[in-house]
N, C-alpha and C positions, 0 to 999 in steps of 0.2 A: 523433710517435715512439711515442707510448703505444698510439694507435690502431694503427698498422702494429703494434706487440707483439701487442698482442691480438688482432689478425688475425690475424697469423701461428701464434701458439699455438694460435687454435679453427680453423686448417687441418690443426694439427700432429693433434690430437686428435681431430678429425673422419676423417682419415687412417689413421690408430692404428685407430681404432674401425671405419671402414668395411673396414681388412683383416683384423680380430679375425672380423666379421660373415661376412668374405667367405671365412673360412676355417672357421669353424663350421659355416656351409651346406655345404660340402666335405667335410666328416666326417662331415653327417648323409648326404649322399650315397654316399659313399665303399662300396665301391670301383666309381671307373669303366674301369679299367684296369687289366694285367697288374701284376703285384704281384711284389718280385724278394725270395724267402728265402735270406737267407748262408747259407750252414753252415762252422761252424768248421773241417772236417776234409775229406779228398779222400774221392773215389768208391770205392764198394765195402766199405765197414764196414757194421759195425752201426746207427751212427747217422747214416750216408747212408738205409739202409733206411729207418731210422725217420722221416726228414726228406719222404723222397721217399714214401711213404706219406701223410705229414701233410697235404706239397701236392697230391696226387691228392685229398684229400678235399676240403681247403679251397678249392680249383679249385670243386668243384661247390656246395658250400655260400654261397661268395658269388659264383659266376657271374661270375667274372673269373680268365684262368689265375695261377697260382702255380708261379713260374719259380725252381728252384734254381739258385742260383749258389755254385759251391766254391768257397770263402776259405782254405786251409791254409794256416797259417805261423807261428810262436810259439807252438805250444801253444794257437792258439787266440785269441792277443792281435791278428794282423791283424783278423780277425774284427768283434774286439767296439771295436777303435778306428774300423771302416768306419760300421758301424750307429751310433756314438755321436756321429757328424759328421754321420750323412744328414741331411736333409731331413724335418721330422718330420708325412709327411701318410700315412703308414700304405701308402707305395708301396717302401721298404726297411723290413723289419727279418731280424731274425735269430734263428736256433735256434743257442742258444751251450750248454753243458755246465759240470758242478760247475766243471772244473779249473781257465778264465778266467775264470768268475766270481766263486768263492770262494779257491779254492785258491793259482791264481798272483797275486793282489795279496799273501796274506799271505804266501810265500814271494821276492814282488821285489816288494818294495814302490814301487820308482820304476817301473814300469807306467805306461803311459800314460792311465787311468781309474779312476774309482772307481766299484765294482759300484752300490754304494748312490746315487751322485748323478748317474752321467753316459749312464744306461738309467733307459725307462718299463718296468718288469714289464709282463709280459702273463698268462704262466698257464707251472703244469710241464704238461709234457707228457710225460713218461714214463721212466725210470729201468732201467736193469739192474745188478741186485744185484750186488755182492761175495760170494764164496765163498770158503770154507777146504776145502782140498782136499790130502789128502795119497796118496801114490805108495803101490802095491802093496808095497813092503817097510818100513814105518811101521808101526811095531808098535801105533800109537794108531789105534782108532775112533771117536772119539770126541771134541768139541772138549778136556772133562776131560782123557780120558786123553792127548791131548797135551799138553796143559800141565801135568801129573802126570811125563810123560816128558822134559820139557824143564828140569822142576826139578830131575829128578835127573842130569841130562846138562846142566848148566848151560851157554851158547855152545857147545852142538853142533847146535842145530838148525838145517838151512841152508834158508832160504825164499826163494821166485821169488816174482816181483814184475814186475809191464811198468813197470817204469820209477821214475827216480826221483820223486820229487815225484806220483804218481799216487796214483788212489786207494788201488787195492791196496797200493801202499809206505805210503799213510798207515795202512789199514785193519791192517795185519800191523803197524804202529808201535802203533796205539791197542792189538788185544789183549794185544801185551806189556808195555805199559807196564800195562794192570788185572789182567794175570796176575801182574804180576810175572813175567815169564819174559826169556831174552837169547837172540839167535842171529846169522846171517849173512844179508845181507840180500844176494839176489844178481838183477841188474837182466836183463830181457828186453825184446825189441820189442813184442812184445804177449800177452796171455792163453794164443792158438797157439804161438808159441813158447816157450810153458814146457814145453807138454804132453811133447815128447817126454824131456827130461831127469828132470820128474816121475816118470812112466811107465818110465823106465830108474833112477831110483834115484840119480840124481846129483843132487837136492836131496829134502826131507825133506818137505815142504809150499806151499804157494803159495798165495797170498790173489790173484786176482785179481777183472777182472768177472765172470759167469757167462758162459762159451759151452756150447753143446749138447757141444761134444769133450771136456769134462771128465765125463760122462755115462763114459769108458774108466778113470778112477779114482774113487777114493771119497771124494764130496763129504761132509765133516761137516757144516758148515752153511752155513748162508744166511745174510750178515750184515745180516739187516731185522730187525725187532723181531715182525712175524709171519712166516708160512710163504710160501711165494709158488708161486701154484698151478700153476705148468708147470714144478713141480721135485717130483714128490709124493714124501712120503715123507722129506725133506731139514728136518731140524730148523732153525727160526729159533733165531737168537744167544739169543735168553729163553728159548724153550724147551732148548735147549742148556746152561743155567746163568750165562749172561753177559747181560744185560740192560746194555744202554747202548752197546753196544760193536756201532756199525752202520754199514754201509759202505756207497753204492750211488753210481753215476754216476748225476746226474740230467740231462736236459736239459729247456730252458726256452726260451720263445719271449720275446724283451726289442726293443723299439724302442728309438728316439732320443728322448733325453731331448723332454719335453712335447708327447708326442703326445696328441693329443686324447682326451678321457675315452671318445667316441663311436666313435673308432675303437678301443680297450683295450676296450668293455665286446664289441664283436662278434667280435673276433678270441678274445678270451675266451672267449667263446659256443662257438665253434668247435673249441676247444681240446674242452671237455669235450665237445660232442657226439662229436668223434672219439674219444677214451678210454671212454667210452660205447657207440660202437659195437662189436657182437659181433664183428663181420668183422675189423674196424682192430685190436680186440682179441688174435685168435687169430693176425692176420698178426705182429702185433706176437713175442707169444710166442712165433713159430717163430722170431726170431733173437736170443732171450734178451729182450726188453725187456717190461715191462707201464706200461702205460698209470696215470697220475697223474689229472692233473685238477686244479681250485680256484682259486680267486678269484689275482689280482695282490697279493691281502695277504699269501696264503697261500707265495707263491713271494719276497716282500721277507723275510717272516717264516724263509725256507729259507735265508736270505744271510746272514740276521742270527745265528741256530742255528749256521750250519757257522763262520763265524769265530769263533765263542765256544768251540766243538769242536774245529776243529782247528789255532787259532792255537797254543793250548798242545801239542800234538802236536809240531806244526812243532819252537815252540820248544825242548821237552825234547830232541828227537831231531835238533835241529840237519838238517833235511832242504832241500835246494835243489833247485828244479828246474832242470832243465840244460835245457830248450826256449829257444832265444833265436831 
């Protein structure tokens, strides 16, 4: 009986070991075949462009196509519960964004994942800022003289927003809670559909992403901490007098938990060469986004930051997101 144990054991483990081996050799190979990118959101946004750009490059850089596949549905939670079940040999993963990653765990916390344990990081890959942006009859130019204007019109100022729980609803919740300022927080479908009530005067300001269409009213700032250079002329939040107070949607490439170091350090690789490239660059910047970049510590270390940021936002402001 001892022997059959021991036998059995060093088959267990001889087993064990020879698929540990036989999948190591598979990641240093890797990739031999078409490779399938979720993306959180449907076709035709901004961060469709940016997705479908990223796999036209990375098609060519590892000489295997890169197939998008649209996953929309919860805000983005289909998404990142598909990628955290696959198969982790670098043939799914996913381009997810701040809001499933950071933002809807700490506004619904029974989510079916945790950002931190149940994704391999890979790398950010590119971001489009938040803006403050106020309508032609706004007597403020200024981020000051808005908040100069809102103290003395205490809960008059009425701000658009896409959405609850978004960035921009969190970004317009952080400046007024470091202003100290109150106002009406009033919800849109998207960034586009603020503009025309901005632009008519039926709201006072709007903190969304950046699009090219807010180019018809007068952007105060940019909520980065520097300038961002396919907006010249547009004061960063520090240079503005508000240091700390920064908003941007980020997106980030993340697999299935324990994907191999080999397949993380290439797709990595990948990442920054495309952020790097001039071309990827400037295509980038025609639809509001710029290019990021930096190690998988660098994008754990962006999870670990925004919960720390805007858990307490959330909590002050009592903010839920309605995506289910």
């Amino acid at each position: 009986m001892r022997f059959f144990r021991a036998v059995l054991a060093a088959a267990l483990v001889s087993g064990l070991f020879g698929a540990a081996t036989g999948f190591s050799a598979q990641a240093q190979t890797w990739p031999t075949r078409t490779i399938n990118l979720l993306i959180a959101f449907g076709g035709g946004g901004g961060g469709d462009t940016a997705a479908r750009l990223f796999a036209e490059f990375a098609s060519k850089e590892l000489g295997q196509p890169v197939i998008i596949e649209n996953r929309p549905g919860g805000g983005g939670v289909v998404a990142a519960i598909a990628v955290s079940k696959a198969t982790p040999d670098g043939y799914t993963v996913a381009l997810q964004a701040v809001g499933p990653m950071s933002l809807r765990p700490l506004m619904d916390p029974p989510v079916d994942y945790d950002p931190m344990k149940d994704f391999s990081p890979i790398g950010l890959l590119a971001e489009t800022p938040n803006v403050i942006v106020a309508g032609p009859k706004f007597p403020g130019h200024s981020v000051q003289e808005l908040v100069d204007w809102a103290k003395k019109n205490p809960g008059k100022l009425n701000i658009g927003h896409p959405g609850p729980g978004t960035m921009g609803h969190l970004g317009a919740a952080l400046l007024a809670s470091h202003a100290g300022i109150t106002g009406t927080y009033i919800a849109y479908r998207s960034s586009a559909h603020i503009l025309p009530d901005l632009l008519g005067g039926q709201i006072d300001i709007a903190c969304a992403a950046y699009t090219p269409l807010f180019k018809q009213a007068n952007i105060l700032a940019v909520m980065t901490a520097e300038p961002v250079g396919f907006m010249p002329g547009v004061k960063s939040m520090r240079e503005a007098g508000f240091p700390g107070v920064y908003a941007s949607t980020w997106y980030a490439l993340f697999g299935p938990p324990n994907l191999p170091p080999e397949i993380v350090t290439k797709l990595n690789a990948v990442i920054n060469a495309f952020t790097h490239d001039e071309e990827m660059r400037k295509r980038l910047n025609l639809v509001g986004f710029r290019g990021i970049g930096g190690s998988p510590a660098d994008l754990t270390k962006k999870l670990i930051d925004d919960k720390a940021v805007w858990s307490k936002v959330i909590k002050d402001t009592n903010i839920k997101n309605e995506q289910k």
